[in-house]
Structures are given as C-alpha cells and as structure tokens.
C-alpha positions as CSV (number, residue, x, y, z in Angstrom):
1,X,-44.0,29.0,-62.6
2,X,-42.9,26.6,-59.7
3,X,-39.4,25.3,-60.2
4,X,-38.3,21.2,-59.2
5,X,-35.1,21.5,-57.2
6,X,-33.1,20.0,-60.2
7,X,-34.3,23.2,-62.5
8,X,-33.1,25.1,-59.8
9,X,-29.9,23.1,-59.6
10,X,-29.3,23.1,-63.5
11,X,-30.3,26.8,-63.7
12,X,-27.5,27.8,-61.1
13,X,-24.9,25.7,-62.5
14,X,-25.8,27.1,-66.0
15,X,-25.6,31.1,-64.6
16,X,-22.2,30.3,-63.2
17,X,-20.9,28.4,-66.5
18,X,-20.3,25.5,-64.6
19,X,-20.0,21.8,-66.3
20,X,-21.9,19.8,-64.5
21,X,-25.5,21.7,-65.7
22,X,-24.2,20.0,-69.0
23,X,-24.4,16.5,-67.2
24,X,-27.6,17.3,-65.2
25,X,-29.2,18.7,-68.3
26,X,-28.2,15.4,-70.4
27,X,-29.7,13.4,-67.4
28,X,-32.7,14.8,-67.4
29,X,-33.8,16.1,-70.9
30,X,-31.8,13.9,-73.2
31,X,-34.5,11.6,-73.8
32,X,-37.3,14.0,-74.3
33,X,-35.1,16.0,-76.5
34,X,-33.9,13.0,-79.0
35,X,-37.7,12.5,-78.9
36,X,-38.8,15.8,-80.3
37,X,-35.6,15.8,-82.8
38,X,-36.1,13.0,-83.8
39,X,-39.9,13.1,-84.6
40,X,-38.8,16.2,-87.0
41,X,-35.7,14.5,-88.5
42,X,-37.4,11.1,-89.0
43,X,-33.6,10.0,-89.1
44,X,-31.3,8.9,-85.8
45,X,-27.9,9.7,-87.2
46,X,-29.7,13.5,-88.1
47,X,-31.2,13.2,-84.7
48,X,-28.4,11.9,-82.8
49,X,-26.0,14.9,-84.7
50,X,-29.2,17.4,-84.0
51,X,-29.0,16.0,-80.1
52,X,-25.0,16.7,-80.0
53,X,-25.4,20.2,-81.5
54,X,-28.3,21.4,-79.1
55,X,-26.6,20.9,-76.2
56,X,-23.8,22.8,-77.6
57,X,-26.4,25.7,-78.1
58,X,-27.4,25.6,-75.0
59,X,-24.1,25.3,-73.6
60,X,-22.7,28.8,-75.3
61,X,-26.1,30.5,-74.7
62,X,-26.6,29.8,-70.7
63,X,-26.5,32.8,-70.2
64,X,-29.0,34.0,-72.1
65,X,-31.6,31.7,-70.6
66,X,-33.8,34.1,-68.0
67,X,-36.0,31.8,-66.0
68,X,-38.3,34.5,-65.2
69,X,-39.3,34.3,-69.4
70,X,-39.8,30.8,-69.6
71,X,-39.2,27.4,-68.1
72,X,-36.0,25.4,-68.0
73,X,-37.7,22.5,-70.8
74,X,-39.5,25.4,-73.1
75,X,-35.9,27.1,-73.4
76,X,-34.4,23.7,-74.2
77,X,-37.5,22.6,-76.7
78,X,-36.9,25.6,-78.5
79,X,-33.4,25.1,-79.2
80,X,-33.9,21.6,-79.8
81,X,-36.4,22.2,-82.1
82,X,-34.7,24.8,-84.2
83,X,-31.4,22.9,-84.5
84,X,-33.7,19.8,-85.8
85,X,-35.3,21.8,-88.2
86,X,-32.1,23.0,-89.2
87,X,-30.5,20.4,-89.3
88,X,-33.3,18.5,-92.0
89,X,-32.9,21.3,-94.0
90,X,-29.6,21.2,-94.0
91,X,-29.5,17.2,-95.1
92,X,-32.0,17.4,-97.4
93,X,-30.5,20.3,-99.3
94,X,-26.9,18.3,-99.1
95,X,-28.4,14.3,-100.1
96,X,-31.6,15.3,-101.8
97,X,-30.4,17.0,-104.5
98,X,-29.5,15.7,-107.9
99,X,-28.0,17.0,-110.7
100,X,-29.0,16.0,-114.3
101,X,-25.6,16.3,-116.0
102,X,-27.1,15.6,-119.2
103,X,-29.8,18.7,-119.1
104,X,-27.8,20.7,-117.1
105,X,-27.2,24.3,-118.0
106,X,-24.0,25.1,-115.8
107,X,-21.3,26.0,-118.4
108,X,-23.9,27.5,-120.9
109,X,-23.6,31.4,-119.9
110,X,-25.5,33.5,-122.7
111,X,-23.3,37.0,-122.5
112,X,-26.0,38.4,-124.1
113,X,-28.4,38.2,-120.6
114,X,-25.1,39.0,-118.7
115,X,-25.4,42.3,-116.2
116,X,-22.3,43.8,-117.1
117,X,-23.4,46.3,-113.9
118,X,-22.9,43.4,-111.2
119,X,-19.4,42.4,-111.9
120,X,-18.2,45.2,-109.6
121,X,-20.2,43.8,-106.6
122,X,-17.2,42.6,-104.8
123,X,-15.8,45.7,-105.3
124,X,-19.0,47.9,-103.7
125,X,-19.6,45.0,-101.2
126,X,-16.8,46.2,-99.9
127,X,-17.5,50.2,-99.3
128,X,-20.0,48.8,-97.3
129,X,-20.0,49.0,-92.8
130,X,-17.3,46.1,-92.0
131,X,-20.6,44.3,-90.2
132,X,-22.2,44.1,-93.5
133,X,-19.4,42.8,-95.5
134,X,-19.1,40.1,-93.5
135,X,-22.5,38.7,-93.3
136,X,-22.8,39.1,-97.2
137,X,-19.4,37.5,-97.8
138,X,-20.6,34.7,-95.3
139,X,-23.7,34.5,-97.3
140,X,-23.3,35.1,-101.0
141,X,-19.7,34.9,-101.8
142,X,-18.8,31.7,-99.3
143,X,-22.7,30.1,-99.7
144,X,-23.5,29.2,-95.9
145,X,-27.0,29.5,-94.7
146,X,-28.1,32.0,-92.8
147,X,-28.1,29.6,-89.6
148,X,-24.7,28.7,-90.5
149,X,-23.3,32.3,-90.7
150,X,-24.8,33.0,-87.1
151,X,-23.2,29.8,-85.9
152,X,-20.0,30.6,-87.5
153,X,-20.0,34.1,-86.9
154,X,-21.4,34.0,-83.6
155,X,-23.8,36.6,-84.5
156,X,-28.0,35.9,-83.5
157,X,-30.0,35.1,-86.2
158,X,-31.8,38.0,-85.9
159,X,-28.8,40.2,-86.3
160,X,-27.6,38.3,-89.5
161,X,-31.3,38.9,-91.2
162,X,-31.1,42.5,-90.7
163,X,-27.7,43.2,-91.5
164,X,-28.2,41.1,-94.7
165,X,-31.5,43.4,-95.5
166,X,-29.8,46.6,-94.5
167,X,-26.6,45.7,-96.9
168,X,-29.0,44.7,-99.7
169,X,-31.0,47.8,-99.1
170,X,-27.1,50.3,-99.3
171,X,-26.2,47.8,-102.5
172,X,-30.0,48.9,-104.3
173,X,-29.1,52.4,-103.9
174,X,-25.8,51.7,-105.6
175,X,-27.5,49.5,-108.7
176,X,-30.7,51.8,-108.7
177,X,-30.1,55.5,-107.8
C-alpha cells in the first residue's frame, strides 16, 4: 500500500495523540465522509450529528488504527459507516415509532401468564462476574443498545456481545437446571 505524505502526516500525529491529525483528518476526509453518511442517513441533521460522532470515534480509537491492516480512508469509511448505520437506527427507532393509545396493551398485565420464576432476576443478575452485571444492567434494566453500552461503557462491541451471551447462558442454567 503506498502512503501520500498527508496519510503519513495524519498517521503520526494520530500515534502520538496529537490534535492537529483531528484538523488534517477534517481537511481531507470530511467531505467524502458526510458523503457516505449521508447517502445511508438520507437526512443532513442525522448526517451532520453522524459526521460529529465519527470523528470522535476515530479520535478515542487512534490508536488502534494499524496502517499495516488497512489504509488511512478504509479505517475511516468503516467507522463512518457504522456510526451512520447506527445512528439511522437509532432515529428511526426514536421518531418512527407510534403508539396507538387507544389499542394499546401496556397497563393490561394478565397475572395469570406472569412467570412468577423471573421476578428474582435482579436478584441472580447480580451473583453474576461484576463484567456481566454491568453489560446486562446497561442493556435490560437501563434499555441502551448494544452500540450504546460500548459507547458508554467504553467496552468494543465485540466484548459487549459476548459478555451479554455468556451472562444469558450463567442466567439459563439458573432458570433451567
């Protein structure tokens, strides 16, 4: 892979953790960015907020990036991509969805379909590993996405899906020994 002297440039400045990769990388890729964002969002303010929050990825994770992997504007794609898609699914889960008050079912709980055997799961939640509780209390008992617990967690994605299956998998053998 042959570098441009910028790349090179950006990618020092992004080892060392210092600012002005931020500047050089909004010079340069901003545009082509906001381009592939917005061609997923269809919508500028989600693009423009997508934009603002990629940069911010790329900011935290610099030193993750390994040129020797891929180049400087795959890396960036990638992360701009994913924030897009995350992003749209995050607006059209929060504006798309309407509830029919009149048909709704929300205050109608039939006790007779109630598992009496899952009110305790707070309770064995909590003899799990600490790293479990916290990614199923992220998750079920607080409602964030799994992007959103990484995010707020600072945990990979990767880590929150298997610590999520590996806590559902310890809470099975406690609900079916």
């Amino acid at each position: 892979m042959s570098i441009t002297p910028t790349e090179q440039t950006i990618i020092a400045y992004l080892q060392k953790g210092d600012k002005r990769a931020l500047n050089l990388l909004y010079e340069n890729y901003s545009n082509s960015l906001y381009g592939v964002i917005l061609k997923i969002t269809i919508n500028e303010e989600v693009a423009q907020d997508a934009l603002q929050e990629t940069f911010i990825k790329v900011w935290k994770n610099a030193s993750k990036y390994d040129p020797s992997k891929a180049k400087l504007f795959t890396w960036l794609f990638r992360i701009a991509r994913n924030t897009a898609i995350d992003k749209l699914r995050s607006f059209n889960n929060r504006f798309h969805k309407e509830v029919q008050i009149e048909t709704s079912n929300v205050y109608i709980l039939p006790t007779t379909n109630f598992n009496q055997d899952v009110m305790d799961i707070k309770e064995h939640v909590g003899k799990l590993e600490e790293k479990y509780q916290i990614v199923l209390d992220a998750l079920f008992f607080q409602g964030m996405t799994q992007q959103e617990a990484s995010d707020e967690l600072d945990i990979p994605l990767g880590t929150i899906k298997s610590r999520l299956k590996i806590g559902l998998r310890e809470l099975k053998k406690v609900y079916n020994p």
